[in-house]
Backbone as a chain_set.jsonl record, in Angstrom:
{"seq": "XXXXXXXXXXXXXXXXXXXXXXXXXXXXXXXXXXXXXXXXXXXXXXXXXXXXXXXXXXXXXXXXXXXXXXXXXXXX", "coords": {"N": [[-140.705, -28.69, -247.897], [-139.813, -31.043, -246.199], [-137.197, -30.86, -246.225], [-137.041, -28.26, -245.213], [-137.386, -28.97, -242.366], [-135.692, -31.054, -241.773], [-133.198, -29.49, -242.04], [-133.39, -28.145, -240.214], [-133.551, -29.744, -238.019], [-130.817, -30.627, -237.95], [-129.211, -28.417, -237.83], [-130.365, -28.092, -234.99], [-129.208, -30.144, -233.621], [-126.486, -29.882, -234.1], [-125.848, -27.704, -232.569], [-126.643, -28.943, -229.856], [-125.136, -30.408, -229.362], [-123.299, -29.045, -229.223], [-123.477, -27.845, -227.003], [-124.989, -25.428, -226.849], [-127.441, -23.303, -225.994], [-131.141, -23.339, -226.713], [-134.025, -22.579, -228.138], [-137.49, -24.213, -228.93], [-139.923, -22.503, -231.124], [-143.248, -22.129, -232.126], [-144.971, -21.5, -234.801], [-147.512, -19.603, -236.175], [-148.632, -19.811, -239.204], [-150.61, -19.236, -240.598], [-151.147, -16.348, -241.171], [-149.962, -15.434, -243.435], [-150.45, -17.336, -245.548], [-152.493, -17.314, -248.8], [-155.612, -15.167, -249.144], [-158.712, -16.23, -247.125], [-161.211, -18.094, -248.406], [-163.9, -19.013, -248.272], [-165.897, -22.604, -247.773], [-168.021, -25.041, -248.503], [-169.115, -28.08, -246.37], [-169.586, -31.203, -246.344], [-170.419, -33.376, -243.811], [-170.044, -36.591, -241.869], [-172.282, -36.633, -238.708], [-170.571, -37.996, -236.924], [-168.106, -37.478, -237.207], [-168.034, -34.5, -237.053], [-168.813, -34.364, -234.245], [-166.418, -35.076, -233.198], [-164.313, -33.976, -234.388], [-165.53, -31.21, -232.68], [-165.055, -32.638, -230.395], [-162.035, -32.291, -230.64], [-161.687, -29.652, -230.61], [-162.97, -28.509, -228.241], [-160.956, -29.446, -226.132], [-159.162, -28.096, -226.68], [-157.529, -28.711, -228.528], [-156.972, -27.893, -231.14], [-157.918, -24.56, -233.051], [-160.362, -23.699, -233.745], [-163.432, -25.577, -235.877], [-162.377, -25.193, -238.263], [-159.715, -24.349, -238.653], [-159.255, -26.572, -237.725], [-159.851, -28.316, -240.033], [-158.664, -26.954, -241.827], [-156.033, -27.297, -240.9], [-155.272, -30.526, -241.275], [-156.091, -30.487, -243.447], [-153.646, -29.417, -245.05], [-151.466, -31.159, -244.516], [-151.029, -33.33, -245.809], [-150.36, -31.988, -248.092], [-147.942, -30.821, -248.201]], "CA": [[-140.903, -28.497, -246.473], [-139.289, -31.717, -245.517], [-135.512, -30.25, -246.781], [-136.338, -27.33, -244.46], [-137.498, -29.492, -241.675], [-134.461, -31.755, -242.078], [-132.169, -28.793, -242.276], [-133.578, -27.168, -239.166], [-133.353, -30.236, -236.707], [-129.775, -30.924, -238.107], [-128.57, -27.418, -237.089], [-130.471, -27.693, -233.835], [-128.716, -31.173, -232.934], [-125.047, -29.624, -234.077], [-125.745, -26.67, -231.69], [-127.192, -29.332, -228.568], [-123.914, -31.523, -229.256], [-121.897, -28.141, -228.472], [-124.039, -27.623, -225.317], [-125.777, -24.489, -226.677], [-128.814, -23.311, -225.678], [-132.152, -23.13, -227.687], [-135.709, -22.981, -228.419], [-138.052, -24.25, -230.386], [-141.237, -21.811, -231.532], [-144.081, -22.296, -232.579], [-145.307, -20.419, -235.571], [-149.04, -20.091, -236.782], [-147.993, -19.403, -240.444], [-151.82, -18.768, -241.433], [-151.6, -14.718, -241.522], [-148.839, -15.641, -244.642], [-151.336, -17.696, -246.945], [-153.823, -16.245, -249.636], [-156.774, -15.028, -248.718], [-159.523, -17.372, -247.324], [-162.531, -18.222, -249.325], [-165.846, -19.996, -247.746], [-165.917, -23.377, -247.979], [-169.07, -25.488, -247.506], [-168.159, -29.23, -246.493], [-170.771, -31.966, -245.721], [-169.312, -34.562, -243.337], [-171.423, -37.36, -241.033], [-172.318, -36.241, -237.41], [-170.224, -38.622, -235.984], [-166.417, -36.273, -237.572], [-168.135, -33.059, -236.9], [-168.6, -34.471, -233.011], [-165.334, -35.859, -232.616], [-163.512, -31.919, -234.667], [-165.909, -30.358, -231.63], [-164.545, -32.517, -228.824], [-160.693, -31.721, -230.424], [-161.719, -28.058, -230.328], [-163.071, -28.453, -226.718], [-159.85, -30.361, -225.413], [-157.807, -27.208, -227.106], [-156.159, -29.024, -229.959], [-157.337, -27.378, -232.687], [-158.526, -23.484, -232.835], [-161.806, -24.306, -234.193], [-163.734, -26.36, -236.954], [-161.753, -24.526, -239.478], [-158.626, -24.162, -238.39], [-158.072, -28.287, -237.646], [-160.076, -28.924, -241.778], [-157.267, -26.478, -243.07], [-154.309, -28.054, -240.83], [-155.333, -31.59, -241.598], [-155.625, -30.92, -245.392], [-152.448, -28.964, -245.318], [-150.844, -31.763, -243.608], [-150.151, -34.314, -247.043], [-149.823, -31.057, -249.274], [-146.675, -30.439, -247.916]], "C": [[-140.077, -29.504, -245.677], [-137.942, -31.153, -245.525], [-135.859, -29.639, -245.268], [-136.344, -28.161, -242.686], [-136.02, -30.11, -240.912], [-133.613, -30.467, -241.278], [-132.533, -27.689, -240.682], [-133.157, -28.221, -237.588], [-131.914, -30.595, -236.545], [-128.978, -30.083, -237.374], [-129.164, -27.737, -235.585], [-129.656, -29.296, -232.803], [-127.01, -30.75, -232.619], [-125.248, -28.671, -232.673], [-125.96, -27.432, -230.215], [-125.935, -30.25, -228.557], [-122.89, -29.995, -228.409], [-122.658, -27.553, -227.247], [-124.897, -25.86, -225.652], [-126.948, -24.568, -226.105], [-130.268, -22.95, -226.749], [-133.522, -23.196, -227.599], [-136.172, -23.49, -229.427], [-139.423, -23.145, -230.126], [-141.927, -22.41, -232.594], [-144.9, -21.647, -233.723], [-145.953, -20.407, -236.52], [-148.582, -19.244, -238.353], [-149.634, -18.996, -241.523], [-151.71, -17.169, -241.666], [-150.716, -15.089, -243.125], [-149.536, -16.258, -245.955], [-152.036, -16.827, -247.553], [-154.315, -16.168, -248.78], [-157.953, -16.131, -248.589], [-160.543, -17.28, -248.047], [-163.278, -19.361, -248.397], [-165.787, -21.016, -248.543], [-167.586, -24.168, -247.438], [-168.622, -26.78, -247.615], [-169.338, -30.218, -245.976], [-170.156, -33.312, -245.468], [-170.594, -35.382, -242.47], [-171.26, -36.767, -239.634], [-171.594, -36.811, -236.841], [-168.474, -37.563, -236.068], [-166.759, -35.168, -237.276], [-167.922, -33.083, -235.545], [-167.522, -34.548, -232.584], [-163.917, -34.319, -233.466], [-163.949, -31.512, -233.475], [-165.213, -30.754, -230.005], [-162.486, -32.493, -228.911], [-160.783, -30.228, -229.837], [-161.941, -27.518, -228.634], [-161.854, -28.801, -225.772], [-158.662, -29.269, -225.948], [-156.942, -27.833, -228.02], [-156.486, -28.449, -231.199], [-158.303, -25.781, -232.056], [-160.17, -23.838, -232.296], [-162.164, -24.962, -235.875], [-162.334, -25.739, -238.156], [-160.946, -24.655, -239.57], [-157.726, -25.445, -238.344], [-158.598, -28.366, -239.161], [-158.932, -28.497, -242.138], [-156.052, -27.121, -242.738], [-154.654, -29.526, -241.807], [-155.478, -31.73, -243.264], [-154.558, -30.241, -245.678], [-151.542, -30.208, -245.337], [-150.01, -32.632, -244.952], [-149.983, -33.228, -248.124], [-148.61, -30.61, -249.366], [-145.568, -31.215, -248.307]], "O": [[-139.601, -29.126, -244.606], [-137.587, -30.972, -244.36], [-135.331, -30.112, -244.262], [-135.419, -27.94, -241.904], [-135.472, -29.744, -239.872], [-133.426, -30.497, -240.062], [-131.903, -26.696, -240.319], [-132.699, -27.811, -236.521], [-131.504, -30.869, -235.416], [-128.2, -30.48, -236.506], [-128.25, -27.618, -234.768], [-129.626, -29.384, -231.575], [-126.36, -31.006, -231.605], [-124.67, -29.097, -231.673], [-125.552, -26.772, -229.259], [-125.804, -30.893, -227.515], [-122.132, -29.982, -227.439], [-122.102, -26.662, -226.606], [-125.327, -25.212, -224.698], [-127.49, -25.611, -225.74], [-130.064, -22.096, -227.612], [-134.057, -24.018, -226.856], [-135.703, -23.439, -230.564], [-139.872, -23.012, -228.988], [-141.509, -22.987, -233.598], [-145.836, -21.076, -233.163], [-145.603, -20.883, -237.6], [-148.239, -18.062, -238.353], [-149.715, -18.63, -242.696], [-152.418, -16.809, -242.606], [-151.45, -14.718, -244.042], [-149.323, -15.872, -247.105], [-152.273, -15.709, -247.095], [-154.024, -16.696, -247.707], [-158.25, -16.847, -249.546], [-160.818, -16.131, -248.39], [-162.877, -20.468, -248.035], [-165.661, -20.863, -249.758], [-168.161, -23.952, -246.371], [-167.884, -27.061, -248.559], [-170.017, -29.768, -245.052], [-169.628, -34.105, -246.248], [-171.756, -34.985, -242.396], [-170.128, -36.388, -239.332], [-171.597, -36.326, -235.71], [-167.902, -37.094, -235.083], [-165.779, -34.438, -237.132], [-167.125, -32.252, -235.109], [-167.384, -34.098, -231.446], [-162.869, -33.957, -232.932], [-162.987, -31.291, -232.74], [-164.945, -30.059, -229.025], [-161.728, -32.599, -227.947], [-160.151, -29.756, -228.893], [-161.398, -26.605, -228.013], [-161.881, -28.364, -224.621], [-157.468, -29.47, -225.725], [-155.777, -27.499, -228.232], [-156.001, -28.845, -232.259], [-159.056, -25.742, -231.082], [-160.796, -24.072, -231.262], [-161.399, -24.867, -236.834], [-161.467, -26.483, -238.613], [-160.682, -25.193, -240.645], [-156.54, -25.654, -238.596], [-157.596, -28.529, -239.859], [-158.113, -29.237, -242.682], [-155.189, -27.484, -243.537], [-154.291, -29.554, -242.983], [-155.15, -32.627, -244.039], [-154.306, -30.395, -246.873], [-150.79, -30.255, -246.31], [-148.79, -32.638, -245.12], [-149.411, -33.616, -249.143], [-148.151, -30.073, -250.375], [-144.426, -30.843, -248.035]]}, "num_chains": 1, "name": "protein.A"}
C-alpha cells in the first residue's frame, strides 16, 4: 500500500510541477472487502464514549466503521 501511495503522490507532484490540474478522491474501498462477520468487542466506557463523540463530530461513520478503519490502519 505504501509503494502505491508513494507512486500516486509522485505522479501527482510531476503533473503540479507542469501546472496541470487535478483532484484528489476519496474512495470508501469497504464494498471491495470480504464479507463482514459479527464481531463482539468488550472495551471500557470511557473508548466507547470518546468512538460516540467521533461519530457525533462526523469523523467516523459509526462504531464499526472507525474499529474496522483503525484496525485496518497498521495492517497495511
Amino acid at each position: 500500500m505504501n509503494n502505491v501511495q508513494e507512486a500516486i503522490s509522485t505522479r501527482l507532484e510531476i503533473l503540479a510541477d507542469a501546472g496541470a490540474t487535478w483532484a484528489y478522491i476519496d474512495i470508501d474501498v469497504s464494498p471491495f472487502l470480504e464479507k463482514t462477520e459479527k464481531a463482539t468487542v468488550t472495551l471500557p466506557k470511557l473508548v466507547i464514549r470518546r468512538i460516540d463523540e467521533l461519530v457525533a463530530a462526523g469523523k467516523a461513520k459509526n462504531r464499526s466503521a472507525f474499529l474496522a478503519d483503525s484496525t485496518l490502519k497498521p495492517l497495511r
